[in-house]
Backbone bond lengths (Angstrom), bond angles and torsions (degrees), N, CA, C in turn:
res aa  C-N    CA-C-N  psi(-1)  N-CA   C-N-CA  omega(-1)  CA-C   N-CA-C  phi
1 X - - - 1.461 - - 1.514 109.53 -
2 X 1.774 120.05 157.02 1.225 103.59 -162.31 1.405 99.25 -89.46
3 X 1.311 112.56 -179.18 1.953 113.46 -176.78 1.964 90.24 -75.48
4 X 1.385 108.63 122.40 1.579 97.25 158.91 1.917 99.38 119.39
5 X 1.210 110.01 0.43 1.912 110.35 -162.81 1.661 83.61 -137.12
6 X 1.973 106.39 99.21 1.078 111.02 -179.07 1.609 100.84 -53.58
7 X 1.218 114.85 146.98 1.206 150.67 152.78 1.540 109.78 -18.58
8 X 1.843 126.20 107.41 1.162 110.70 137.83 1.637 92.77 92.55
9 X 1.645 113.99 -1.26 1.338 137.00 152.79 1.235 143.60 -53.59
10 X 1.713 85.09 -73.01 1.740 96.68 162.95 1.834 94.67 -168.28
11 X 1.305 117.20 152.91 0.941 143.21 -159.10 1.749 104.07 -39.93
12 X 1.383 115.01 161.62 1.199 117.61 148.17 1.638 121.00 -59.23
13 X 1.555 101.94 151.17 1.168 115.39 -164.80 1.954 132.34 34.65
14 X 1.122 107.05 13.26 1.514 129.94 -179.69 1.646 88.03 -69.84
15 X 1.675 127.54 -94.35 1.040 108.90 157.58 1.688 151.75 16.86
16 X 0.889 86.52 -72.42 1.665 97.68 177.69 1.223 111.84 -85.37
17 X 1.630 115.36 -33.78 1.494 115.93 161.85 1.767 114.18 -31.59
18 X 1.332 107.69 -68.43 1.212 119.32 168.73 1.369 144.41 -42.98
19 X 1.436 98.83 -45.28 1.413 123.77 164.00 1.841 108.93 -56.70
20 X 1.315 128.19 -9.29 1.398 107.68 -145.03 1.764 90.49 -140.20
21 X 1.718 101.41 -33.67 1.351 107.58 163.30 1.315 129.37 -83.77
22 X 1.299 127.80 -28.00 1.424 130.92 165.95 2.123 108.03 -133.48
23 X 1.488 97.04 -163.25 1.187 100.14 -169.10 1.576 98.32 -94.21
24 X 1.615 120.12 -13.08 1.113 91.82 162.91 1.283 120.17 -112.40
25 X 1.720 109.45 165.72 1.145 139.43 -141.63 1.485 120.61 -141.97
26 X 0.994 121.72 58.34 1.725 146.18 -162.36 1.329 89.75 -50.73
27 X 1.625 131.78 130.67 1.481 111.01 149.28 1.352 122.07 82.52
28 X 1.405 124.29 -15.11 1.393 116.49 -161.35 1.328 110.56 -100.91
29 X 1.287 100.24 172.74 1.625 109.66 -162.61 1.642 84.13 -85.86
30 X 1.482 95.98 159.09 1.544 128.71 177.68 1.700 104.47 -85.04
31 X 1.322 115.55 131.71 1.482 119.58 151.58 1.551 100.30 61.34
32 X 1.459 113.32 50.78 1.567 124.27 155.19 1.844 109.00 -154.58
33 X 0.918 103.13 159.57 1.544 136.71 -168.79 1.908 94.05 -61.72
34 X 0.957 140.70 145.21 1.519 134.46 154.55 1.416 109.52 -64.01
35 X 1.180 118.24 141.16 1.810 138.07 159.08 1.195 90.40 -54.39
36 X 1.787 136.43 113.07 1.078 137.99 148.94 1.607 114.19 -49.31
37 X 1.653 96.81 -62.62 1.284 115.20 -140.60 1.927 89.29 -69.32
38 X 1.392 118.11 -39.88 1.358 116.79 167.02 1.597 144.66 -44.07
39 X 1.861 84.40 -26.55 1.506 109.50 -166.99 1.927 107.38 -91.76
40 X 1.320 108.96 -41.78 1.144 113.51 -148.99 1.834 89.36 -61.96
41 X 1.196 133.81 -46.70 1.658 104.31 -163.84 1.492 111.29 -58.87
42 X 1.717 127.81 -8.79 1.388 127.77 -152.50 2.165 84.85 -97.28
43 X 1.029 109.61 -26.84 1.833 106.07 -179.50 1.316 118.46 -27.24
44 X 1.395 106.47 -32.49 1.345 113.28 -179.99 1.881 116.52 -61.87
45 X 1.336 83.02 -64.28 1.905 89.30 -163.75 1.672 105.69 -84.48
46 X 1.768 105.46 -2.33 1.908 104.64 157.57 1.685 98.22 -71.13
47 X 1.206 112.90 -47.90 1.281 109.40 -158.62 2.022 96.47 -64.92
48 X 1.397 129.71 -69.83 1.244 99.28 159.93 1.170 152.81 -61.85
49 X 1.334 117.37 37.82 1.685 123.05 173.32 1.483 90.09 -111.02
50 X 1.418 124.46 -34.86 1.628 118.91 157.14 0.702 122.84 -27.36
51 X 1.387 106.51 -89.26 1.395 126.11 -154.36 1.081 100.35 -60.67
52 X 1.796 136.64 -52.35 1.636 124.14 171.13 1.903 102.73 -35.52
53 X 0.960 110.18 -63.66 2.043 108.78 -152.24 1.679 87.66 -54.36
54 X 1.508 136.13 -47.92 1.296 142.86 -152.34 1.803 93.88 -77.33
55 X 0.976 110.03 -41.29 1.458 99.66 -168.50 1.865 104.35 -92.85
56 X 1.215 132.15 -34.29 1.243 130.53 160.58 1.651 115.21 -19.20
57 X 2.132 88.20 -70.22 1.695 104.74 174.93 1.153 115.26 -54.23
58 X 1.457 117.36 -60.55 1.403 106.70 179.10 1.198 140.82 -30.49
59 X 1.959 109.37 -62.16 1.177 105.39 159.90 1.099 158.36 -78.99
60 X 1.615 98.03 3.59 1.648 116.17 -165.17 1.563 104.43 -93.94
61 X 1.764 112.18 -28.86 1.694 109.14 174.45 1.450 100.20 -55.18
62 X 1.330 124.50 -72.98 1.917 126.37 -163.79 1.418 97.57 -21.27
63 X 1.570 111.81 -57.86 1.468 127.25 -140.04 1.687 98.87 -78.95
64 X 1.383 108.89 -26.04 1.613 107.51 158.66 1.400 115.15 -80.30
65 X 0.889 129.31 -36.12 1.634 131.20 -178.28 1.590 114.19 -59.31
66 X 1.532 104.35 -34.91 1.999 130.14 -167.18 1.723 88.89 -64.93
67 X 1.553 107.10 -40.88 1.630 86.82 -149.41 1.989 98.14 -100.88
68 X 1.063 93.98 48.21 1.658 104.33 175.22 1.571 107.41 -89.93
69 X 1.273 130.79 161.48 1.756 124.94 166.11 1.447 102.50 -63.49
70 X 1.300 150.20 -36.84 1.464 145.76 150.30 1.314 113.98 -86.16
71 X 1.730 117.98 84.30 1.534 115.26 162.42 1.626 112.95 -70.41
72 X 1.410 91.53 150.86 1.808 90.53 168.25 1.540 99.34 -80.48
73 X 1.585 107.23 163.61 1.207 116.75 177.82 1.828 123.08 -81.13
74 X 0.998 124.16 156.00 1.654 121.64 -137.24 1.845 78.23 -82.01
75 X 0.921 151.61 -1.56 1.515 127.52 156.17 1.530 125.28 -83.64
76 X 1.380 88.24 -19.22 2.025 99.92 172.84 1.461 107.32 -73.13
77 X 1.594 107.01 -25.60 1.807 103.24 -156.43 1.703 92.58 -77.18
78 X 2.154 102.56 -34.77 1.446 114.07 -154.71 1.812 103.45 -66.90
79 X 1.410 104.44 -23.21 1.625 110.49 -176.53 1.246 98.31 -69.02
80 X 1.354 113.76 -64.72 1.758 133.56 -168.45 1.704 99.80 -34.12
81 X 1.350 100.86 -71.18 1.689 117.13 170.30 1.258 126.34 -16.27
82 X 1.842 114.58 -47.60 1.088 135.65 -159.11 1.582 104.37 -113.43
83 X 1.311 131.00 -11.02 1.239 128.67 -176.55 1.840 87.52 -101.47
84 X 1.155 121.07 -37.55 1.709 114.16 -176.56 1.530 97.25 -60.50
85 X 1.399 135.53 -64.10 1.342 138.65 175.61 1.185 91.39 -13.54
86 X 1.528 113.15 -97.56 1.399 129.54 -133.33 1.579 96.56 -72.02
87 X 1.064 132.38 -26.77 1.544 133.76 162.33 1.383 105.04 -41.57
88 X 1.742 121.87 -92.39 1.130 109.62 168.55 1.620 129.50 -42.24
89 X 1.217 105.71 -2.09 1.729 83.92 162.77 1.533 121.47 -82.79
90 X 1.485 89.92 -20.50 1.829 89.87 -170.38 1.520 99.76 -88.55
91 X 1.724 115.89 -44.40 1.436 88.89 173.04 1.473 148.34 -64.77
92 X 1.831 97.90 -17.11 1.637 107.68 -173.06 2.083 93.91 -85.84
93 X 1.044 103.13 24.02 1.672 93.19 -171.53 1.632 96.61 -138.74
94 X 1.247 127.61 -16.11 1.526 127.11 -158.55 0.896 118.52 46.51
95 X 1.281 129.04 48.89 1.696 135.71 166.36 1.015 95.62 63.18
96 X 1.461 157.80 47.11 1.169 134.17 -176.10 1.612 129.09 -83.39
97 X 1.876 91.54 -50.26 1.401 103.53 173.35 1.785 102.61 -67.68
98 X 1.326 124.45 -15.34 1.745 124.00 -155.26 1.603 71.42 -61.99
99 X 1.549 112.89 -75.00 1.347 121.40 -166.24 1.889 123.93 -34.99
100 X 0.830 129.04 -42.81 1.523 149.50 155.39 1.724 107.75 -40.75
101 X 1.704 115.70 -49.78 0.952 109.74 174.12 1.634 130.54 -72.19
102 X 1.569 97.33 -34.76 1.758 107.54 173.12 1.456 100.11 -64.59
103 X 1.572 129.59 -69.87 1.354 121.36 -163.91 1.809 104.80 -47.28
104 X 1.225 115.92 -41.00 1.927 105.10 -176.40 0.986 119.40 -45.38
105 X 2.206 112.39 -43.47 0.990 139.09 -140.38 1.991 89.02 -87.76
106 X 1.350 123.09 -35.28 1.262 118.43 -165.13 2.012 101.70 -103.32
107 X 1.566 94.54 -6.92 2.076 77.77 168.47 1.561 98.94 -105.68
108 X 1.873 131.70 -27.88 1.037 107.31 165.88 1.906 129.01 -62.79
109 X 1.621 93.76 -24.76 2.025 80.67 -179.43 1.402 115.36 -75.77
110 X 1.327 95.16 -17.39 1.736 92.47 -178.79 1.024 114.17 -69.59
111 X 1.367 131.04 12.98 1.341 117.04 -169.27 1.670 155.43 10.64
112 X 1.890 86.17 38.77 1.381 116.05 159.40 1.867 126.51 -71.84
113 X 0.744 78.57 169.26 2.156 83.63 177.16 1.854 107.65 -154.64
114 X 0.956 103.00 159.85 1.838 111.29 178.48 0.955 105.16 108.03
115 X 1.681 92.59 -132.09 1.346 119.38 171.47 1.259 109.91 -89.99
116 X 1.778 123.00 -11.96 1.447 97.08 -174.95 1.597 121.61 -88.42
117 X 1.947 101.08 -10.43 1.094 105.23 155.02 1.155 144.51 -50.36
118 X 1.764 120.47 -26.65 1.172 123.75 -167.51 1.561 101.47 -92.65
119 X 1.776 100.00 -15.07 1.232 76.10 -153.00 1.961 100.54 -97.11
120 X 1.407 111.09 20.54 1.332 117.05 -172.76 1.789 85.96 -110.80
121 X 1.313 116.21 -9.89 1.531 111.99 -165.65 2.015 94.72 -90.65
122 X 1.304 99.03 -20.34 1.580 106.28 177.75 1.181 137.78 -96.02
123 X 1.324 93.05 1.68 1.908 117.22 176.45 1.134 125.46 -84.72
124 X 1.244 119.75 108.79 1.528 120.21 -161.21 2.000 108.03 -59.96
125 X 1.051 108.85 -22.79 1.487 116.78 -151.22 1.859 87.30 -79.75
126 X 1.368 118.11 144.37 1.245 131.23 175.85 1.406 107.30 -97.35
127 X 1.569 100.20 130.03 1.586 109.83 171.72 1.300 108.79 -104.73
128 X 1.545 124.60 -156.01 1.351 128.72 -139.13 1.712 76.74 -111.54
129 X 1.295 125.26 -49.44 1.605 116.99 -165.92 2.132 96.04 -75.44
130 X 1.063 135.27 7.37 1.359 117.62 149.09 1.238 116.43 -106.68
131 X 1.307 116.43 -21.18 1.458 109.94 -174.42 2.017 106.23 -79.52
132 X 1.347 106.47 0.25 1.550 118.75 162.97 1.204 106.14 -87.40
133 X 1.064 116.80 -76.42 1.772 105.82 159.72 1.062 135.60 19.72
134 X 1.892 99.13 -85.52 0.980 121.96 -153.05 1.607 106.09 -98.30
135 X 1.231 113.90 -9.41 1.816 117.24 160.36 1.627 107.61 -102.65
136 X 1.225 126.93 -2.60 1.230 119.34 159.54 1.956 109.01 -71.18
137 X 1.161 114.50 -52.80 1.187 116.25 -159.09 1.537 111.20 -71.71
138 X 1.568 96.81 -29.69 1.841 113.55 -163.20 1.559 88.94 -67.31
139 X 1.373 109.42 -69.61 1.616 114.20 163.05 1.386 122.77 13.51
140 X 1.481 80.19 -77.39 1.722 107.00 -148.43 1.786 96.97 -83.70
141 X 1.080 115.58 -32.09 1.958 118.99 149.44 0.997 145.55 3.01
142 X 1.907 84.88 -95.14 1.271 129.55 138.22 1.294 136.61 -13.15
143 X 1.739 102.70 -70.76 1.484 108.80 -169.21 1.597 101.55 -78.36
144 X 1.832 118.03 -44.89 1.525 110.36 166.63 1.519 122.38 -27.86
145 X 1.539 95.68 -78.30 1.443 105.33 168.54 1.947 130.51 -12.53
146 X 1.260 89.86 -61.49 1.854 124.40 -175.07 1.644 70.99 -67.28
147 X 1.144 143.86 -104.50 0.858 142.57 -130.72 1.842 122.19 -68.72
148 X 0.782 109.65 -26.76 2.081 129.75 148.17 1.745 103.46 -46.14
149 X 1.120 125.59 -41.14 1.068 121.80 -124.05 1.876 75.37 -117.17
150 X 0.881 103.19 -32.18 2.125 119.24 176.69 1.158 98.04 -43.75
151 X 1.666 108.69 -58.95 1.517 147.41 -143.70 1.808 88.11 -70.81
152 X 1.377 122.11 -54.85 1.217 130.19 -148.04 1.694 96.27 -67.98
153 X 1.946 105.26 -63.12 1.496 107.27 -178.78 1.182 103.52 -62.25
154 X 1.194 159.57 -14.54 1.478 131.19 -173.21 1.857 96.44 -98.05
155 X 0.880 120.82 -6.10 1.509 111.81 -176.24 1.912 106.55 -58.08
156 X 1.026 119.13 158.50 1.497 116.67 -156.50 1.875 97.65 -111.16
157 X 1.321 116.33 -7.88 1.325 107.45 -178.53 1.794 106.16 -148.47
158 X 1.016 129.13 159.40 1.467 128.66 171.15 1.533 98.95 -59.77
159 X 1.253 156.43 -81.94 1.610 130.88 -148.65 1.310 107.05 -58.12
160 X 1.572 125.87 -33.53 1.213 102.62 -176.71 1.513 116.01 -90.82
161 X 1.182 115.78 14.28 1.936 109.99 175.34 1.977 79.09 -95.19
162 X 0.804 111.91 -34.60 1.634 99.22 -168.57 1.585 111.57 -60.03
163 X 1.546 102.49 -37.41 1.667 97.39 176.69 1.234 107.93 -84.57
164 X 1.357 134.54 -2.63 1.528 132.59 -175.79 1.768 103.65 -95.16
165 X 1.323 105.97 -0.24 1.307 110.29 -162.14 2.205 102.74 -112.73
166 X 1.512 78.21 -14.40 1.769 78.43 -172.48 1.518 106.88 -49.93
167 X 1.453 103.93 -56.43 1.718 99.02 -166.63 1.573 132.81 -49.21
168 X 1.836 113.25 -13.01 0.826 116.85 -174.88 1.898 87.39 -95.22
169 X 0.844 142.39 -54.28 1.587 139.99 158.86 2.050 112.08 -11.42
170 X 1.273 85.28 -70.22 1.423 101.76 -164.53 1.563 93.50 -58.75
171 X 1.753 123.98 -57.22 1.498 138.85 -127.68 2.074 84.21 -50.13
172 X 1.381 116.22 -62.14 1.191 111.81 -163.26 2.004 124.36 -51.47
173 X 1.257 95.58 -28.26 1.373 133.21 -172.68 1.821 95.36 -59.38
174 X 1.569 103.97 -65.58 1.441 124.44 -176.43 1.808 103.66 -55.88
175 X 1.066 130.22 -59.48 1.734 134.94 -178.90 1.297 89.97 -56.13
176 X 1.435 135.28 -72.42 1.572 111.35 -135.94 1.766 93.18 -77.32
177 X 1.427 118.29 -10.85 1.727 121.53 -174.68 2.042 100.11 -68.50
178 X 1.383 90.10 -37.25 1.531 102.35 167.33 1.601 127.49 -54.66
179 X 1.407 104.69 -72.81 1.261 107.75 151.70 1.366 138.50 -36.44
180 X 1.458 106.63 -11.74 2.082 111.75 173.64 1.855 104.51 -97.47
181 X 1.294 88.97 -38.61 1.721 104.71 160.73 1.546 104.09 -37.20
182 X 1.250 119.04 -86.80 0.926 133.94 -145.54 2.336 108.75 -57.20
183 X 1.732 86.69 -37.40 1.271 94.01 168.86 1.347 131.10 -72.20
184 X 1.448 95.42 15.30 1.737 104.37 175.46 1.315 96.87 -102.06
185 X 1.355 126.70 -31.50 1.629 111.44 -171.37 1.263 147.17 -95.47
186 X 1.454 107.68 28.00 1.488 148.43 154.85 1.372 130.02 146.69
187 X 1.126 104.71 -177.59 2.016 122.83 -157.72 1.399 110.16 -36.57
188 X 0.808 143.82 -177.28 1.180 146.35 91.48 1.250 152.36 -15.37
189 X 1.691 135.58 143.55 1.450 114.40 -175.77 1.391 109.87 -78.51
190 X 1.676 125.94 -32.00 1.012 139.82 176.76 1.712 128.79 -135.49
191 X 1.305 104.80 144.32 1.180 108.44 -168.81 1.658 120.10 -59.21
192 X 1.671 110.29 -18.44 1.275 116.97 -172.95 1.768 122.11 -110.23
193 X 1.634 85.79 1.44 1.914 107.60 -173.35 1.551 121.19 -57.06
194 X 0.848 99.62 -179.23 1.419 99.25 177.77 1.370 94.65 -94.09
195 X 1.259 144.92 -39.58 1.925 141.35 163.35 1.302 95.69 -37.41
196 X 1.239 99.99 -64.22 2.132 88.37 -170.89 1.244 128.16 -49.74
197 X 1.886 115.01 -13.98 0.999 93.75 -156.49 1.912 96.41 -111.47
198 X 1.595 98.69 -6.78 1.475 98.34 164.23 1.197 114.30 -96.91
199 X 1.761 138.35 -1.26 1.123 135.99 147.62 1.612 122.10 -42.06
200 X 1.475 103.50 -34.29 1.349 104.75 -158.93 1.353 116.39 -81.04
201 X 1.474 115.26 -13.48 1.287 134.00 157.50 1.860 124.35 -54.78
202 X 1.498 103.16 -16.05 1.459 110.03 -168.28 1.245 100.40 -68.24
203 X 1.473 117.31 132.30 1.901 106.75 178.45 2.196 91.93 -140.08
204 X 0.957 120.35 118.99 1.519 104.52 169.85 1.410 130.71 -31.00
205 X 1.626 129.98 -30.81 1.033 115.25 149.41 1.054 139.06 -95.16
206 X 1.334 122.81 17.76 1.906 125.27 141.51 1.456 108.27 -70.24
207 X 1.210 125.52 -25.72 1.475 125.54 -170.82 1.687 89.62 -82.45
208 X 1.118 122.34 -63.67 1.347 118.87 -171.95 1.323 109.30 -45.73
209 X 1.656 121.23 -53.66 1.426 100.96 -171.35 1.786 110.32 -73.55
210 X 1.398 120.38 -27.24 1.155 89.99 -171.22 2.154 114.13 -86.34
211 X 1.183 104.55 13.99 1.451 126.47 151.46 1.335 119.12 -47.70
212 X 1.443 105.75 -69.37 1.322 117.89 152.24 1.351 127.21 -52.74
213 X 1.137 139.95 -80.53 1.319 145.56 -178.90 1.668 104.15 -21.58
214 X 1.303 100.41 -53.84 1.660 109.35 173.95 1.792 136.04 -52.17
215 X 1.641 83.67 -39.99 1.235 82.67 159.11 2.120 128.05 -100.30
216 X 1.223 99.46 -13.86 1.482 92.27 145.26 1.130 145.23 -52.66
217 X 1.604 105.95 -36.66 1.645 117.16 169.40 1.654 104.01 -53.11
218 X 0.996 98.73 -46.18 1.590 105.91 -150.11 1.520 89.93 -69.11
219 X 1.322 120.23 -45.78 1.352 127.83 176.87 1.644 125.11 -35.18
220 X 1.353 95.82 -56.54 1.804 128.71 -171.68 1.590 91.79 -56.38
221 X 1.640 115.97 -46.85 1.637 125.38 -163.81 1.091 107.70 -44.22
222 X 1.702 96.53 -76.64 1.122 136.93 164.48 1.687 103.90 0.07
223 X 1.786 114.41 -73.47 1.140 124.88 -147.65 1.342 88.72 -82.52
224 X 1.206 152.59 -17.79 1.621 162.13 -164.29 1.704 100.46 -95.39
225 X 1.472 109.67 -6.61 1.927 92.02 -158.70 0.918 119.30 146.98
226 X 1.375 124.56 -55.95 1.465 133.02 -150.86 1.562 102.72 -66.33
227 X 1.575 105.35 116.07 1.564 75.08 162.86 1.446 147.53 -101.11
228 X 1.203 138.74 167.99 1.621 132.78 -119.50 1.212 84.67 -84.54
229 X 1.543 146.52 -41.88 1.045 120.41 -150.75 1.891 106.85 -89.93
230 X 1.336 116.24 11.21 1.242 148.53 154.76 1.459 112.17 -25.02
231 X 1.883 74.85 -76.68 2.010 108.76 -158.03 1.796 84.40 -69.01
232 X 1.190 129.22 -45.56 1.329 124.13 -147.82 1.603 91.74 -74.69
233 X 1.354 128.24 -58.83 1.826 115.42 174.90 1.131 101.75 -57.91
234 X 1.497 159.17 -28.36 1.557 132.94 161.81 1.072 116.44 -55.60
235 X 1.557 123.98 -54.34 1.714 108.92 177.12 1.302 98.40 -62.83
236 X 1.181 138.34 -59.72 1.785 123.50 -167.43 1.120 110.87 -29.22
237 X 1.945 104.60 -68.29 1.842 101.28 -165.94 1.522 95.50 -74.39
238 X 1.104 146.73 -28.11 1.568 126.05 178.33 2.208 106.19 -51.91
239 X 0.948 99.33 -41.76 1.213 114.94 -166.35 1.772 97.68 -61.88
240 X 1.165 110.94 -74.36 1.541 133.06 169.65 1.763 105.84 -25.44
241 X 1.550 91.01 -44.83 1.926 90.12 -169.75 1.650 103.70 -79.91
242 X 0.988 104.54 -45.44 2.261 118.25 178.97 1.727 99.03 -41.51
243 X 1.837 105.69 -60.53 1.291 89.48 173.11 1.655 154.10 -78.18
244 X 1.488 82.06 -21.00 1.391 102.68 155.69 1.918 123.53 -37.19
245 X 1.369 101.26 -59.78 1.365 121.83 164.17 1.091 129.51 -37.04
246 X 1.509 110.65 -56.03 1.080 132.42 -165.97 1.496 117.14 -73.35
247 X 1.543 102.98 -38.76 1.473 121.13 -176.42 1.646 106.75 -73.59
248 X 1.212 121.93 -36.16 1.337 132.01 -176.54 1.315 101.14 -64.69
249 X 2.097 114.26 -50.83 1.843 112.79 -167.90 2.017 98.99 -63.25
250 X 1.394 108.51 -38.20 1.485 107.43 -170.09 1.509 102.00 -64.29
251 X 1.306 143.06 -10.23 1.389 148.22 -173.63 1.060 96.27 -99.42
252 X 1.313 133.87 -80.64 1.493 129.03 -171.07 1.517 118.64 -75.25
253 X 1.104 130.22 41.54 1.461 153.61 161.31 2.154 126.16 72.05
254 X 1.395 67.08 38.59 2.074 95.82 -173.51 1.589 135.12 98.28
255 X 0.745 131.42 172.12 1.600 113.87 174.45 1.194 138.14 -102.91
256 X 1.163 103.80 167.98 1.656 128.69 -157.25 1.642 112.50 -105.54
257 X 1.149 122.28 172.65 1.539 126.99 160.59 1.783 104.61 -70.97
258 X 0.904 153.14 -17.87 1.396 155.68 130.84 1.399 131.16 7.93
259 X 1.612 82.32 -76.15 1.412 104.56 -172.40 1.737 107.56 -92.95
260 X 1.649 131.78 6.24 1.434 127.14 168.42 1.549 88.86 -102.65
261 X 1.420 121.78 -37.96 1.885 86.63 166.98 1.462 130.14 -80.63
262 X 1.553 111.20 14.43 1.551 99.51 168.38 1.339 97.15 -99.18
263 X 1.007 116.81 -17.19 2.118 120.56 -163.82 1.945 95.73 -75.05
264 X 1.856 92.81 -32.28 1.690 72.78 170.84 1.338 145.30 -126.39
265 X 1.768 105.12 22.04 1.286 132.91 165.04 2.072 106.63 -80.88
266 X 1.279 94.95 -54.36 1.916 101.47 168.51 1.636 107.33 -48.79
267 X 1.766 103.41 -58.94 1.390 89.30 -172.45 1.581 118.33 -57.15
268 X 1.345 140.16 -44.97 1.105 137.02 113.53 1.297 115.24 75.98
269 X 1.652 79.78 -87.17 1.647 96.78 -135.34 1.998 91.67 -115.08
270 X 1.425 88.11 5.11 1.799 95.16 -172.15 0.909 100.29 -124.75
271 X 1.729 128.88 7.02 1.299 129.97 154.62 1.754 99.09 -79.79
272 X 1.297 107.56 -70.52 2.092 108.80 -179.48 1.281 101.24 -44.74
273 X 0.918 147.55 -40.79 1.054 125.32 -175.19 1.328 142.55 -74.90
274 X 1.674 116.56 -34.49 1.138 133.11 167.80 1.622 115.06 -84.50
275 X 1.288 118.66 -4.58 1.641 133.78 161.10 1.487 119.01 -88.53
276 X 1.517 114.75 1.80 1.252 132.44 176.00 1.687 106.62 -65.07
């Protein structure tokens, strides 16, 4: 159990999961660092306790706003819907991964390598190739989001807005499951990093189950709608983006905290989208 998560409460590293993925922090000890290596198999079911509270809010303001004597019209509510999402994602998270994604976004366009990669990957200051990035992806979110959220009000009965509603539930759930992925497929840049220290969490059967888990999702879709050849370009491009990553951390001498917040802002946004 971690130091700080009374006893017999809630799981090891659950806690710190929380603590490290958003601002809240169930249980945790005061004035210490999160247990990476403890936390990383729990990313998953932080990331869906999110995405449930984010998508609840999301859709439940429109749906108060709709039943006013002046409703907005169901594409204003579907934007509204989709800009509250992605809002609460950045606030229940403190931009954290946003940040991870701009710095990748400004040492991969530069098309540096070494050290000068790391050392444009460590610069707080935003350039022009993350700040593309980072309005490409927010964008593209966004408009998923808005558009899930279309899907939800026009549904004609409650079970089916509920299954039209999973992906925005699941979407957060799916990236950070990515991001544990990804910490299986090599080192670290440094022994004292913040990569090292959610690397150290990598065990083959966390990889296996969330292997599984992944393809259950896709499964569950599947049985709701999705159609198959759907699920099969989400695992592809999920697959396509992990290695992508991966090939870049094995080039520039392993990974960083960087590259798990681009693995789970991309995954993201390539989960909504291919659940469209």
């Amino acid at each position: 159990m971690s130091r700080g998560a009374p006893p017999g409460l809630v799981p090891a590293g659950l806690a710190d999961a929380f603590a490290f993925l958003s601002r809240f922090a169930p249980f945790a000890a005061q004035g210490r660092a999160p247990d990476l290596e403890a936390a990383l198999p729990w990313f998953g079911p932080v990331g869906f306790a999110l995405g449930l509270c984010w998508t609840l809010a999301a859709l439940g303001l429109p749906l108060i706003l709709a039943s006013g004597p002046e409703a907005a019209p169901p594409w204003a509510q579907a934007l509204l819907a989709g800009w509250l999402w992605l809002f609460l994602s950045v606030w229940t998270t403190l931009g954290l991964h946003w940040d991870g994604l701009a710095d990748m976004g400004d040492a991969e366009g530069s098309g540096a390598s070494g050290e000068r990669f790391r050392r444009i990957l460590r610069d707080s200051r935003l350039g022009a190739f993350g700040a593309l990035r980072l309005f490409l992806v927010l964008a593209g979110q966004w408009a998923a989001a808005a558009w899930h959220a279309g899907l939800v009000f026009g549904a004609t009965d409650a079970a089916r807005a509920a299954a039209l509603a999973l992906p925005l539930v699941v979407a957060p759930a799916w990236s950070r499951g990515a991001a544990v992925v990804l910490a299986h497929a090599g080192a670290a840049n440094a022994a004292s990093s913040l990569g090292a220290r959610a690397c150290g969490g990598a065990r083959p059967r966390v990889l296996t189950a969330y292997g599984a888990a992944g393809l259950g999702i896709c499964a569950v879709l599947v049985f709701l709608g999705l159609p198959l050849w759907s699920a099969a370009l989400l695992v592809a491009a999920q697959a396509f983006l992990l290695r992508r990553l991966a090939a870049l951390a094995r080039r520039e001498g392993g990974l960083s905290g960087d590259f798990f917040g681009a693995a789970i802002e991309e995954g993201t946004l390539c989960f909504l989208l291919f659940t469209l």
